[in-house]
N, C-alpha and C positions, 0 to 999 in steps of 0.2 A: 504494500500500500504506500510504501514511501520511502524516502533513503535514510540510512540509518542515523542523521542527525536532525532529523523529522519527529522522532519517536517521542522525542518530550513532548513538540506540542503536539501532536496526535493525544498523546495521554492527558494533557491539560484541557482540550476543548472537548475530550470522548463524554465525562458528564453531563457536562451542556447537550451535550447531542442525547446523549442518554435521558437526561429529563424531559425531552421533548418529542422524544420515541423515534428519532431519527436514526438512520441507518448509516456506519462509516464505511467507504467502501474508496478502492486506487482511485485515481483522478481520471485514468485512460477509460472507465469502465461510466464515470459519468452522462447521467443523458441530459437535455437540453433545461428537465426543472432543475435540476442539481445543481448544489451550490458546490464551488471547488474552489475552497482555502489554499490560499496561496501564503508561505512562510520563509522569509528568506528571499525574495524573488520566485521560492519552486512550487511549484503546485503539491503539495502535501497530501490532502485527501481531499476525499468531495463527499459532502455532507446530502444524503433521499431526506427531504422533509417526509415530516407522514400529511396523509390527506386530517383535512382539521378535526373526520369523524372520530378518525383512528387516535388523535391527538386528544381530545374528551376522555374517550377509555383507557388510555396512558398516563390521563392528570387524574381519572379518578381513580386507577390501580396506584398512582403513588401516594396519592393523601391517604389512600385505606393503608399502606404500608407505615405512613408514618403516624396518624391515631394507632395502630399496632391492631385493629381488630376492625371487619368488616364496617362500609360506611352504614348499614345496616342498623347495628348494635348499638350508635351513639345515641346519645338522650338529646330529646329536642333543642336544647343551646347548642350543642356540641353541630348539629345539622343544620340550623341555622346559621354558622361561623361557615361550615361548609360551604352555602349555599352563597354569603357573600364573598367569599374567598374564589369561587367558580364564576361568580359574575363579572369581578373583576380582573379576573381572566379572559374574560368573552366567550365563555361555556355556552353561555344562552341566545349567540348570534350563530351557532350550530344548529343546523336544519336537526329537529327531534331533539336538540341537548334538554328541553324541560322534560323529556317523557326520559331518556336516559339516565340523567341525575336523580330523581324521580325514584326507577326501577333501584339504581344503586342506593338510596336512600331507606329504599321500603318505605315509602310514599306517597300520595299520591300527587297527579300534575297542581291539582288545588291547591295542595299542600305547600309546592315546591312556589307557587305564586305567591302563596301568601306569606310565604318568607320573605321573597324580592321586595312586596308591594309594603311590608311590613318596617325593612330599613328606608323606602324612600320617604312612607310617613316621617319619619322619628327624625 
């Protein structure tokens, strides 16, 4: 994927790529959405965004990782913090993200409104 004084920053920006469910792959192997990180002058790697749906189910597999137990199990604060933490992400400018977030919440779309509509009162 790169020449071997590449490798640090390949290992530096792999989390970022990783938090955002991106795929790192050689630069010669990039297609035209691809972004190809250039370091040094050399083209280092080239970074597959994911599609934004794919991106939703990758920000809501990592917050279930980092609460430590299914978005499911939390108590209504705890899904509510969710809920605006996912907005200001732009969860909810995803075609289906309220029925998504929703399902990962145990839910329902109601539910998951009256959260949004509940911090813009306040």
């Amino acid at each position: 994927m790169s020449a071997a004084g590449d490798d640090a920053f390949i290992a530096a920006v792999k989390p970022l790529v990783d938090a955002m469910g991106g795929e790192m792959l050689p630069p010669d192997e990039a297609g035209a959405e691809d972004v190809v990180l250039t370091w040094q002058g050399v083209e280092a790697v080239a970074v597959r965004l994911p599609q934004l749906a794919d991106s939703l189910d990758h920000i809501l597999a990592a917050m279930e990782r980092r609460k430590g137990k299914p978005l499911a199990d939390l108590d209504r604060k705890a899904k509510q913090e969710v809920v605006r933490i996912l907005e200001a992400r732009g969860a909810f400018s995803v075609r289906h993200g309220v029925e998504t977030v929703a399902s990962a919440l145990g839910v329902s779309r109601f539910t998951v409104y009256n959260y949004l509509n509940r911090d813009k009162g306040a």
